[in-house]
C-alpha positions in Angstrom: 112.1 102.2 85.3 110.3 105.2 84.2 113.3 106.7 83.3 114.3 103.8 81.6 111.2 104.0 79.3 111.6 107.7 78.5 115.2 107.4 77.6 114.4 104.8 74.4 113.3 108.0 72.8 116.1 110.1 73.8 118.6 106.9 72.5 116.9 106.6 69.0 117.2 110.5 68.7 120.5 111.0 70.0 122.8 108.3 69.1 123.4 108.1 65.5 123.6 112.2 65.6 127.3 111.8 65.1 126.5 109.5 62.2 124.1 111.7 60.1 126.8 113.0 57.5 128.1 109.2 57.2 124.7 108.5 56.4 124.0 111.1 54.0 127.4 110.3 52.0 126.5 106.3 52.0 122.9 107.3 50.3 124.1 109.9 48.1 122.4 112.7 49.2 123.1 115.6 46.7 121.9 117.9 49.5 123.3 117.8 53.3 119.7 119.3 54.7 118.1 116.2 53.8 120.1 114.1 56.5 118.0 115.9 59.1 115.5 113.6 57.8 116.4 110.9 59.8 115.7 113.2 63.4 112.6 114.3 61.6 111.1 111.2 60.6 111.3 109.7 64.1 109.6 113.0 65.5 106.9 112.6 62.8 106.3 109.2 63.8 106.1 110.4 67.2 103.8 112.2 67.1 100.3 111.8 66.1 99.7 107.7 66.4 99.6 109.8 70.7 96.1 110.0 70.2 95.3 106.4 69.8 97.1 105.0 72.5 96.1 107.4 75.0 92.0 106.2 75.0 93.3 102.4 74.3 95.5 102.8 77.7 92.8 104.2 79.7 90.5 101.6 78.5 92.5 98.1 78.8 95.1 99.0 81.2 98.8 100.0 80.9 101.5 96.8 80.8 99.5 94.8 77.9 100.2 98.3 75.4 103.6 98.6 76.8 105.1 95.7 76.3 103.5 95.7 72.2 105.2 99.1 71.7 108.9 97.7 73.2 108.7 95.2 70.9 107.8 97.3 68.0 110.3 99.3 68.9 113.1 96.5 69.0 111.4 95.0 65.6 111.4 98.5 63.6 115.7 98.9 65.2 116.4 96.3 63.3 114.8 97.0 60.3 116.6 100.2 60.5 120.0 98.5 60.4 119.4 96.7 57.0 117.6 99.4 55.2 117.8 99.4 51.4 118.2 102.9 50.8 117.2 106.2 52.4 113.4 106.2 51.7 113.3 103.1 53.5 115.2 104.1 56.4 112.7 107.3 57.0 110.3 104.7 57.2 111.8 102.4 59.4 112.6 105.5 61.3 109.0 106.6 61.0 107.6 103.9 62.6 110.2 103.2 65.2 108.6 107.1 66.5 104.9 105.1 66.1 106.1 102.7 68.8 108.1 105.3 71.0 105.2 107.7 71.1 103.0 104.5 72.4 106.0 104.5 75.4 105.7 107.6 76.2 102.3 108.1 76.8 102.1 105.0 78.9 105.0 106.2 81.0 103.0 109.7 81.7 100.3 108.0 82.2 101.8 105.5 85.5 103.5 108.6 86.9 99.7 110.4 86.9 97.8 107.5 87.8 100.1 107.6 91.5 100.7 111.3 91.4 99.7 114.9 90.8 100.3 118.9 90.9 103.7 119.5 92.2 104.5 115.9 93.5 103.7 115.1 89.7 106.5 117.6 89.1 108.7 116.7 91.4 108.9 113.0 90.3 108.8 113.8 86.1 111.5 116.4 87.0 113.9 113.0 88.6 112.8 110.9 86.0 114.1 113.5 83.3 117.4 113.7 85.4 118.1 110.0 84.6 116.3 111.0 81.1 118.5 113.8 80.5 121.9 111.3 80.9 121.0 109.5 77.6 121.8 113.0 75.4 125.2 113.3 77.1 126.3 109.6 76.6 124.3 108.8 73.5 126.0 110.8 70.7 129.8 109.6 72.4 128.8 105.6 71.8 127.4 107.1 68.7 131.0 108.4 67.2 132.5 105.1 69.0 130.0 102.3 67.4 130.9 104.1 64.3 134.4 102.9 64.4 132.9 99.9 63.3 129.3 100.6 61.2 126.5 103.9 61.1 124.6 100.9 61.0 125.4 99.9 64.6 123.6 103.3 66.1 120.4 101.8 65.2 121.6 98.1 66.5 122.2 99.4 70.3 118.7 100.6 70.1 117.7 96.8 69.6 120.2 95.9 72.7 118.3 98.6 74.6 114.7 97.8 74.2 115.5 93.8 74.5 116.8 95.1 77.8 113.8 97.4 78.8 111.4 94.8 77.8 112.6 92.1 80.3 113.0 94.5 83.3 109.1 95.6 82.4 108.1 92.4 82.3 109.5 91.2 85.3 109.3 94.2 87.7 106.2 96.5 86.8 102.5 95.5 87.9 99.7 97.5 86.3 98.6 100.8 87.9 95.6 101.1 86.4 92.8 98.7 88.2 90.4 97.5 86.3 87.1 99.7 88.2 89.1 102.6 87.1 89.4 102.3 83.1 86.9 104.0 80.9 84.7 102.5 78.1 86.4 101.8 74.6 84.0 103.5 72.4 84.5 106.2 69.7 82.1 108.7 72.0 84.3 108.3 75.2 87.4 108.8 72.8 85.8 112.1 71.8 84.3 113.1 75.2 87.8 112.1 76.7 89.6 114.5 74.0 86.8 117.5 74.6 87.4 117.4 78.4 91.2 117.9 77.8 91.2 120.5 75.4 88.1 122.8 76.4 91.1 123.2 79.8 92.4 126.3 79.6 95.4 125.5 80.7 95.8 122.2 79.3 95.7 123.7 75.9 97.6 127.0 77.0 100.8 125.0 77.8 100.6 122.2 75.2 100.8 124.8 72.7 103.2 127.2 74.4 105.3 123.7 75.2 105.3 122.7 71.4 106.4 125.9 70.3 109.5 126.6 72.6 110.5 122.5 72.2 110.3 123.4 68.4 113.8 125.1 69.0 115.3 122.2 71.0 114.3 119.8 68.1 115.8 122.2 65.5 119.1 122.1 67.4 118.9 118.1 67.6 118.4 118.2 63.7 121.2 120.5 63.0 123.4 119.7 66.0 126.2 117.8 63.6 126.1 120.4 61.1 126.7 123.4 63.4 129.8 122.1 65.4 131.0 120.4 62.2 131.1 122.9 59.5 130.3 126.3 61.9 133.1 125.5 64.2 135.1 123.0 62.7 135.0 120.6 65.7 133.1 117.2 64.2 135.8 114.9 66.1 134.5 116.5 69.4 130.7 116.4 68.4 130.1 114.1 71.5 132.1 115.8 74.4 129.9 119.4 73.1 126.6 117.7 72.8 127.3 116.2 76.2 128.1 119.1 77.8 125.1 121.2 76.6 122.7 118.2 77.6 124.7 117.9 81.1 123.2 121.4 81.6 119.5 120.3 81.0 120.7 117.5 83.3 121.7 119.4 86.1 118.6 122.3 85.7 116.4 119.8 85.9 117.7 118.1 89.0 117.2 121.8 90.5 113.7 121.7 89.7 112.9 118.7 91.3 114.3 120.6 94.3 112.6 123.6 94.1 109.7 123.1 92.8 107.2 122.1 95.5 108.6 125.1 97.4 108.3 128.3 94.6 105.3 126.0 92.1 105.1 124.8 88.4 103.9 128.3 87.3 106.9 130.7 89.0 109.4 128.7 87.9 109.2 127.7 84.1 107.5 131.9 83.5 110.8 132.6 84.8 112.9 130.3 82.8 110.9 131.1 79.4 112.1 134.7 79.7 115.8 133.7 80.4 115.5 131.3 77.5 114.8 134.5 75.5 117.3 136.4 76.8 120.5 134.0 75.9 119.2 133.4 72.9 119.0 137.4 71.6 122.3 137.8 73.0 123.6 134.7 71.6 122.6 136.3 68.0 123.9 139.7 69.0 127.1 138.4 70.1 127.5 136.0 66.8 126.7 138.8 64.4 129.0 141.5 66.3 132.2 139.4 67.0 131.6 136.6 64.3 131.0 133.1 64.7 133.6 132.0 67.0 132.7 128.5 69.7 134.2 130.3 73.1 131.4 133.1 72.8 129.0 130.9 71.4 129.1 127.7 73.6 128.3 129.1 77.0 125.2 131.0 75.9 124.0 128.1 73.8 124.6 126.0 77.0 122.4 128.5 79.2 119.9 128.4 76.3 119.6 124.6 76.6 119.5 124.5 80.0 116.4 126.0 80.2 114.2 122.7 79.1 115.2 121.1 82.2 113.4 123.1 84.1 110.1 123.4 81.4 109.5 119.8 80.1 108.4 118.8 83.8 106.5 121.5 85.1 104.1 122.1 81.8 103.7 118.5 81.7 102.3 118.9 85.7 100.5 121.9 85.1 99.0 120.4 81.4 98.4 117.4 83.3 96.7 118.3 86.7 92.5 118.6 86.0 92.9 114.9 83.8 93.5 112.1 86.9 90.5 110.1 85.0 91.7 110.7 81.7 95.2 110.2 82.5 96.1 108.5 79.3 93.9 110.5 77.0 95.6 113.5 78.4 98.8 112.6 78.4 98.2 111.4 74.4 96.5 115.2 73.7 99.8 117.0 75.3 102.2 114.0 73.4 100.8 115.1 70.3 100.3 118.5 69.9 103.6 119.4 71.4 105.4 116.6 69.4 103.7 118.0 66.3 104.5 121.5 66.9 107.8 121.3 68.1 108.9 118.8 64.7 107.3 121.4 62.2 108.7 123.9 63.6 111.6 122.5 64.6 112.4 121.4 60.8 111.4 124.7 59.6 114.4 126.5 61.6 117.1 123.6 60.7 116.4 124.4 57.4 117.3 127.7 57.6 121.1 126.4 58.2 122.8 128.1 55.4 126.5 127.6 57.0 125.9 130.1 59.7 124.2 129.3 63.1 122.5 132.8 63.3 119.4 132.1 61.0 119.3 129.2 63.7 119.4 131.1 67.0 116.7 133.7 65.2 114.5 131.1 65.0 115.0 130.0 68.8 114.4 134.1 69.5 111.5 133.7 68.0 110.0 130.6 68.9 110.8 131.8 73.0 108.5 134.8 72.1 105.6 132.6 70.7 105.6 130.4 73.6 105.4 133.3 76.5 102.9 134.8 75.0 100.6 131.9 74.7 101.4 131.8 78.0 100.4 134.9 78.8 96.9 134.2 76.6 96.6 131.0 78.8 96.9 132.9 82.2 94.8 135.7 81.3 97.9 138.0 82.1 98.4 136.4 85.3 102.4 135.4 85.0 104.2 133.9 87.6 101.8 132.1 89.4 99.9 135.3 91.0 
């Protein structure tokens, strides 16, 4: 179920990918960039509305918040499938990441109110497994439901929450008991915010997470426009997007293994560094041998693969000192990362110029920036010594 929950967001990112140049022609938009908009605008939406549920969770329990943001999340689908005109869908859009972000810091917040450390870990890591089936599936009923209407990529995200929503409200109890909920006043909102950040390394890997995720959302935003015009392969958009998110699929399967054996720390230090790696010699290879999708696609692969193995264990290790402020903490790490990662990650999309090195720069980049707030956030201490 928690699964479930987590892969609405990866649906309303994922499937109308294949559709984002269909969408740009039926608006008119005189330039292509501009389609990313509709990634963007969800991410946006995301974001920062984190910070308000979190406290409100905490304070009145988690089913009651839950079931509001399914069904804002069904209502806003729908409006997304009659939108006017492109300023209206990027609202639409907007707000359907208002009622997702709500999602997703109640689902954090169940898994931590039953689990912690490397259990915690262990559990996110299975849960992004299932998670991580939606980005190989998604964009492939995306190019099918388009045989029919772009408009129809937003309409399965209506079929998906009605569905959701009934399994919720059937099947999960509350798992956060009344004795145990804070006060709702603004003081215990700020006190509840102070105790997260002034963690060292809370703060250390929400920052270091929003900064490497910035890449992964850049790629999401420019995904169609790379294997489209780069390599020439738009009618196989779905089979490549699958097969790069099979890899975050598998690696994070692998973590759930390993994790309680090597620890959060070891693992995702290690995985940074490779992330690096692949991505420099991603751009070396690109700018000595040209652009060509037989050198490009394994590395790019590799590069992906390493979120499987991150998104868990820095949530576990950001989330570990908060067990009372569960859904405070959980809103904090939502919305900085989620705010990082959607600048950022718009800010290397639109570098796209036709070539997909500006692209894997930025991803060089963004890998360096994340280790070394790392580094800052373990006073030098890598690898879990």
């Amino acid at each position: 179920m928690m699964a479930a929950l987590m892969s609405l967001t990866a649906a309303a990112i994922d499937t109308m990918l294949p559709a984002l140049g269909v969408i740009g022609e039926h608006f008119d938009l005189e330039n292509e960039n501009r389609q990313q908009l509709v990634t963007f605008a969800f991410m946006f939406g995301f974001s920062a509305p984190q910070l308000f549920f979190g406290p409100i969770s905490d304070s009145f329990g988690r089913i009651g918040l839950l079931r509001i943001c399914l069904f804002g999340f069904i209502i806003t689908g729908a409006a997304c499938i009659y939108a006017p005109s492109f300023t209206w869908l990027l609202v639409f859009r907007f707000c359907q990441g208002l009622m997702s972000s709500g999602i997703r810091v109640v689902t954090v917040s169940i898994v931590r109110d039953l689990l912690a450390g490397r259990g915690m870990a262990k559990v996110m890591s299975l849960v992004m497994t299932v998670f991580m089936i939606v980005p190989i599936v998604a964009p492939m009923v995306g190019q099918w439901l388009m045989g029919y209407s772009w408009r129809w990529t937003f309409g399965i995200l209506v079929v998906l929450g009605i569905a959701v929503l009934i399994w919720v409200t059937i099947r999960l109890p509350e798992t956060l008991p009344r004795e145990k909920r804070n006060e709702f006043t603004p003081k215990r909102y700020v006190v509840a915010y102070f105790e997260v950040l002034k963690t060292r390394s809370t703060w250390g890997y929400m920052f270091a997470s929003g900064v490497i995720y910035g890449s992964l959302f850049a790629f999401l935003g420019a995904s169609e426009q790379i294997f489209a015009d780069v390599f020439s392969q738009g009618h196989n958009f779905g089979l490549l997007f699958a097969g790069v998110a099979m890899t975050m699929a598998v690696t994070s399967l692998l973590n759930a293994r390993l994790v309680e054996r090597l620890g959060m720390e070891r693992i995702s230090h290690i995985v940074v560094m490779l992330f690096i790696v692949f991505s420099l010699a991603n751009v070396l290879i690109m700018s000595v041998v040209g652009e060509k999708l037989i050198y490009f696609y394994p590395l790019f692969a590799l590069t992906i693969a390493c979120f499987g193995m991150l998104g868990a264990n820095f949530n576990a290790i950001a989330m570990e000192p908060h067990g009372k402020n569960a859904g405070s903490a959980s809103a904090a790490y939502g919305f900085v990362t989620t705010g990082i990662a959607s600048i950022l990650g718009y800010l290397v999309a639109a570098q796209y110029d036709g070539s997909v090195i500006p692209v894997l720069w930025g991803f060089v980049v963004l890998g360096t920036g994340s280790l070394a707030i790392i580094f800052i956030a373990e006073r030098g201490r890598l690898f879990g010594r």
